[in-house]
Every structure is written in structure tokens, then in C-alpha cells.
DSSP file (Angstrom, degrees, kcal/mol; ACC not computed):
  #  RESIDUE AA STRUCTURE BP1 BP2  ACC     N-H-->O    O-->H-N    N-H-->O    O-->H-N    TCO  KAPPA ALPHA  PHI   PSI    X-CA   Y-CA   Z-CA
    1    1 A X              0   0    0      0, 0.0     2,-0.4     0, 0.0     0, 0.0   0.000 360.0 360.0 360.0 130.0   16.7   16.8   19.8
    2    2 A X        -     0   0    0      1,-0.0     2,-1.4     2,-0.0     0, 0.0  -0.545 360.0-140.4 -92.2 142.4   15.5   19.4   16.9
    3    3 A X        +     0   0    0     -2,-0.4     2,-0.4     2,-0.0    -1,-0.0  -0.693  34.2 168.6 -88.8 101.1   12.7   21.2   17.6
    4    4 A X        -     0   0    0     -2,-1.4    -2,-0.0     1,-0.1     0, 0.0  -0.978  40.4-149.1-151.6 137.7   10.5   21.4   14.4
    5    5 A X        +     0   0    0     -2,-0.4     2,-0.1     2,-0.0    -1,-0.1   0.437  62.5 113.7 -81.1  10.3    7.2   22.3   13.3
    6    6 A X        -     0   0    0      1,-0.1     2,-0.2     2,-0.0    -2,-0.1  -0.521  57.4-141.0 -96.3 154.1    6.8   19.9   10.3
    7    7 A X        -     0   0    0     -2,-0.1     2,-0.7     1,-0.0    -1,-0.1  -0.533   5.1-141.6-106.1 155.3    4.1   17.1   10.7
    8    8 A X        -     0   0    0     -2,-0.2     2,-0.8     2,-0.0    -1,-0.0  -0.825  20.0-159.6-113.1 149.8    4.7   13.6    9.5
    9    9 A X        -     0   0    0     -2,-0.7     2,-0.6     2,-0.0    -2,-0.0  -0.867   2.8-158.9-130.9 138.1    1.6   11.8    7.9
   10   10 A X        -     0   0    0     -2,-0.8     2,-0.6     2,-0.0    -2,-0.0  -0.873   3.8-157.4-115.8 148.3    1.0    8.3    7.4
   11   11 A X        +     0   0    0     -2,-0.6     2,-0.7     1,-0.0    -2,-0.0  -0.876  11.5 177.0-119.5 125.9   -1.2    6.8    5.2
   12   12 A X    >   +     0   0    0     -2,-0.6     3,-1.2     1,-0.2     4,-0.1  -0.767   6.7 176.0-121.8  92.0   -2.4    3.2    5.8
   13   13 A X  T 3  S+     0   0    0     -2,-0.7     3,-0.2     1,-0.2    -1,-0.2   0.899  74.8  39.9 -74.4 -28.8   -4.8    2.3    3.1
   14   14 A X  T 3  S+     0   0    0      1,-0.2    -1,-0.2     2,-0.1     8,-0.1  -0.371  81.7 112.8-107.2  41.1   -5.7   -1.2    3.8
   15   15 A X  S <  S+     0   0    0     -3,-1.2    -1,-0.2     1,-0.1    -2,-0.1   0.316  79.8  44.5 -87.4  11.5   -5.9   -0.8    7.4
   16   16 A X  S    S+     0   0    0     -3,-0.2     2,-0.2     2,-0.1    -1,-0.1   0.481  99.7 101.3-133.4  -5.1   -9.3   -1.4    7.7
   17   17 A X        -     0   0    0      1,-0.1     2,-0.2     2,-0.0    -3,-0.0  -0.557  60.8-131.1 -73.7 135.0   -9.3   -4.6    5.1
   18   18 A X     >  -     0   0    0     -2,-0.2     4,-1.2     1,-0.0    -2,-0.1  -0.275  37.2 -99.0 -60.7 149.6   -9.4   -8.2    5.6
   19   19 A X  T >4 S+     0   0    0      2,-0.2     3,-1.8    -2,-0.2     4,-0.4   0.992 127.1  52.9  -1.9 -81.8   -7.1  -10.7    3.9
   20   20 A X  G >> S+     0   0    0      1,-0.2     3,-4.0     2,-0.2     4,-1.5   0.896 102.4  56.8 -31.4 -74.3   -9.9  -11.2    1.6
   21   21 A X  G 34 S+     0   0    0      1,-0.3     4,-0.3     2,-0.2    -1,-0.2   0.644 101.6  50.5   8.2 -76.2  -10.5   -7.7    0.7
   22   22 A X  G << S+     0   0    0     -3,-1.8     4,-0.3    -4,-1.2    -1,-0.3   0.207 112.0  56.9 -98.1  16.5   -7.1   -6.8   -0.5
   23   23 A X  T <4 S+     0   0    0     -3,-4.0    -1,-0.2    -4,-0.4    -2,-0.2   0.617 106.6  42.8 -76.7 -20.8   -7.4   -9.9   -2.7
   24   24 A X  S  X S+     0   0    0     -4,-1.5     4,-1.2     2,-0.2    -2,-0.2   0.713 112.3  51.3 -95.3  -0.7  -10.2   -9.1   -4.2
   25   25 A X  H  > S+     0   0    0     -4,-0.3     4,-0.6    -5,-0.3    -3,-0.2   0.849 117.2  50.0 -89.4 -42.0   -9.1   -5.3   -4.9
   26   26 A X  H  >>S+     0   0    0     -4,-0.3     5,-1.7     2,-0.2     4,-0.8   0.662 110.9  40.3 -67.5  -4.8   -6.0   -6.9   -6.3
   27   27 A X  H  45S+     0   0    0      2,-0.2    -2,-0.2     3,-0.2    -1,-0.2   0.776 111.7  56.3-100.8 -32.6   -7.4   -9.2   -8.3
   28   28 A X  H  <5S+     0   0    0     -4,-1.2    -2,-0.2     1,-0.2    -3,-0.2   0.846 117.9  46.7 -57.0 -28.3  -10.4   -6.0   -9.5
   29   29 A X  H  <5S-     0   0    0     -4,-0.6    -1,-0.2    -5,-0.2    -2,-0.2   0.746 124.5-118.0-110.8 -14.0   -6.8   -4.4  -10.3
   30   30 A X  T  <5 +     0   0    0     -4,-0.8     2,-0.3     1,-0.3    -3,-0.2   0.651  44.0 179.0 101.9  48.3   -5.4   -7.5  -12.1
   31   31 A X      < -     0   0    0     -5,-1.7     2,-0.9    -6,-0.1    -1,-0.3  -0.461  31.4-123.4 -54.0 123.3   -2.6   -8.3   -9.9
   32   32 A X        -     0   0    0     -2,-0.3     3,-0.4     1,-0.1    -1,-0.1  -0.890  32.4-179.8 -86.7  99.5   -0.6  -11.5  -10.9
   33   33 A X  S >  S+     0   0    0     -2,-0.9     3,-0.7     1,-0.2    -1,-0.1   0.506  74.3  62.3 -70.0 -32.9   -1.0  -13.0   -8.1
   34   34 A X  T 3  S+     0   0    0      1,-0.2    -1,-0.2    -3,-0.1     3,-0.1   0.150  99.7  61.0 -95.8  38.0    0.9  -15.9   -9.1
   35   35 A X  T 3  S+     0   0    0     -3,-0.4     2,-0.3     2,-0.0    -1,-0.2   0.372  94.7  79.1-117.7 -30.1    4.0  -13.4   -9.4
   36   36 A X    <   -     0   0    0     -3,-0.7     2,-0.3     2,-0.0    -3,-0.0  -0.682  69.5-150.5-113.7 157.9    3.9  -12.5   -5.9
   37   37 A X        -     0   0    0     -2,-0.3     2,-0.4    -3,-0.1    -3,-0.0  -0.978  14.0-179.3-142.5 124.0    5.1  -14.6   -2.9
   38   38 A X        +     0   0    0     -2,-0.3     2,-0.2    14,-0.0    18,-0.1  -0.955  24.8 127.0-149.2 111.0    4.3  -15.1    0.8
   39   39 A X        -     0   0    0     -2,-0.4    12,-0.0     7,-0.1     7,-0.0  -0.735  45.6-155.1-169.6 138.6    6.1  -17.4    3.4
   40   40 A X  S    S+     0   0    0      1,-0.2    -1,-0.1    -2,-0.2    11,-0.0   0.485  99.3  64.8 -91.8 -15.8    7.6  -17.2    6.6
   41   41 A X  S    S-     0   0    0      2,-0.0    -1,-0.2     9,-0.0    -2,-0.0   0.974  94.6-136.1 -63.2 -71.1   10.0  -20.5    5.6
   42   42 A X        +     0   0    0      1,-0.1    -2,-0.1     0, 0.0     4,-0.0   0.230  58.5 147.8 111.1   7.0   11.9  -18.2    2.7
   43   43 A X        -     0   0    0      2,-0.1     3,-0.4    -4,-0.0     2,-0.2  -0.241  49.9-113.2 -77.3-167.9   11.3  -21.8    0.6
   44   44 A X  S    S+     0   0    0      1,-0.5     2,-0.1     2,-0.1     3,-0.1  -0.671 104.1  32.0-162.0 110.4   10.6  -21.8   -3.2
   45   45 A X  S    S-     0   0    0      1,-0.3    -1,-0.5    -2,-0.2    -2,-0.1   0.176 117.5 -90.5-113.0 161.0    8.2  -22.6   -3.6
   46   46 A X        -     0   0    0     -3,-0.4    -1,-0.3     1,-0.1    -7,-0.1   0.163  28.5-134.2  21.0 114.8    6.2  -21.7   -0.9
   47   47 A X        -     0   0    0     -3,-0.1    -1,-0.1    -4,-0.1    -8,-0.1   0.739  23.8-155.2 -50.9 -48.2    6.0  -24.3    2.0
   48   48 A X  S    S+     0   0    0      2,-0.1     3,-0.1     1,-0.0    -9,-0.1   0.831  78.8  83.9  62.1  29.3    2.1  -24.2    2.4
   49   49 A X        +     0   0    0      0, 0.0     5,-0.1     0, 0.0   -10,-0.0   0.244  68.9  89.0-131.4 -52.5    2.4  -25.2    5.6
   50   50 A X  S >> S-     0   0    0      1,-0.1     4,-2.6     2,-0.1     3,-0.9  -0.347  89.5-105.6 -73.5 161.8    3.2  -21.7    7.6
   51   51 A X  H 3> S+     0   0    0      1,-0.3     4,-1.8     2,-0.2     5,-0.2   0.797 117.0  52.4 -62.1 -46.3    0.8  -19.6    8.8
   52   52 A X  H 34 S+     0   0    0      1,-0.3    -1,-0.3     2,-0.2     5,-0.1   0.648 110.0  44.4 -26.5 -38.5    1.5  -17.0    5.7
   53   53 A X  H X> S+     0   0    0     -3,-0.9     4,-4.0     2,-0.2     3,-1.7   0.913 115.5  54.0-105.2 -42.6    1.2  -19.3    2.9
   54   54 A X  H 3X S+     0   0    0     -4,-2.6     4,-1.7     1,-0.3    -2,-0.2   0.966 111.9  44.7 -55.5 -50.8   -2.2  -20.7    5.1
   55   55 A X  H 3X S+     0   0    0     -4,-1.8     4,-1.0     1,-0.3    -1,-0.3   0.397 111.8  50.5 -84.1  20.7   -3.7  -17.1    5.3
   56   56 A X  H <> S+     0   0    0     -3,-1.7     4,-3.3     2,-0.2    -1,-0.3   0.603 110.6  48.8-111.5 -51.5   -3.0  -16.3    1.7
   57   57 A X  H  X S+     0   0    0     -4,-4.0     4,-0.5     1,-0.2    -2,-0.2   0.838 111.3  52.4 -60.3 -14.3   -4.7  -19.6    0.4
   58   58 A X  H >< S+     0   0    0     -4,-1.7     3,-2.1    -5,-0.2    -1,-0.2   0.970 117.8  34.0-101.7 -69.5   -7.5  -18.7    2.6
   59   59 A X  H 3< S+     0   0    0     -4,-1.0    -2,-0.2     1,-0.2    -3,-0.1   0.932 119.0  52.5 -50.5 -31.0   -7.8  -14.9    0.9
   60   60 A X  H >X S+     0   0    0     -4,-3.3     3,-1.9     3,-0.1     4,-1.9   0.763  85.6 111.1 -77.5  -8.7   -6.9  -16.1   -2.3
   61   61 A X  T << S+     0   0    0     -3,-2.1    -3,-0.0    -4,-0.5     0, 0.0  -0.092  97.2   0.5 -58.0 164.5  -10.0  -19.4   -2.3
   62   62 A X  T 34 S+     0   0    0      1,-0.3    -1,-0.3     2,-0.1    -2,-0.1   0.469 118.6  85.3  45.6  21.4  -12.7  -18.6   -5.0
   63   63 A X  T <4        0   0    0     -3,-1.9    -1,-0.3   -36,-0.0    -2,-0.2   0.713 360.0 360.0-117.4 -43.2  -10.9  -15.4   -6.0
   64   64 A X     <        0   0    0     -4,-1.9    -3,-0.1   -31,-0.0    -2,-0.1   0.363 360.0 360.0-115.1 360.0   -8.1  -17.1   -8.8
């Protein structure tokens, strides 16, 4: 084991953000949303069925 004074820092910026949140701060930032891909299957496209693809339609409602 080394013995060392250097500190490690992590930075979690959207720890304190909903779903929702960091859609609408991506969308404020003009994220192409429809670029970007979220599903626990691995289908294409999307299943929309898993829990992933549910809590992404859910941030994403009334935002695109």
C-alpha cells in the first residue's frame, strides 16, 4: 500500500437533480436529445418498455 498525501476529488454535478431537471438543463443547453439513447434491452430502437426508456419518457414529457 503507498502511503500518499494527494487527495482525490469528485465532482457530482447532478447529484442533487431529478430526471426532470437534467432534461430541462439539457434541453436550456440544446441537447439533441433525439441523438442520445437510453435502454436496459440494448434494442434499436429503444424497447419503451424497460424501466430506462419509461423514466426518460417521463423526464423528457412536455420538455421536446
Amino acid at each position: 500500500m503507498v502511503n500518499t498525501k494527494k487527495r482525490i476529488h469528485v465532482y457530482a454535478p447532478f447529484l442533487g437533480f431529478s430526471k426532470k431537471d437534467i432534461a430541462r438543463l439539457g434541453a436550456s443547453l440544446g441537447v439533441p436529445f433525439e441523438k442520445t439513447y437510453s435502454c436496459y434491452e440494448g434494442t434499436i430502437p429503444p424497447c419503451g418498455e424497460c424501466a430506462t426508456c419509461k423514466q426518460r419518457q417521463e423526464a423528457l414529457e412536455g420538455i421536446l
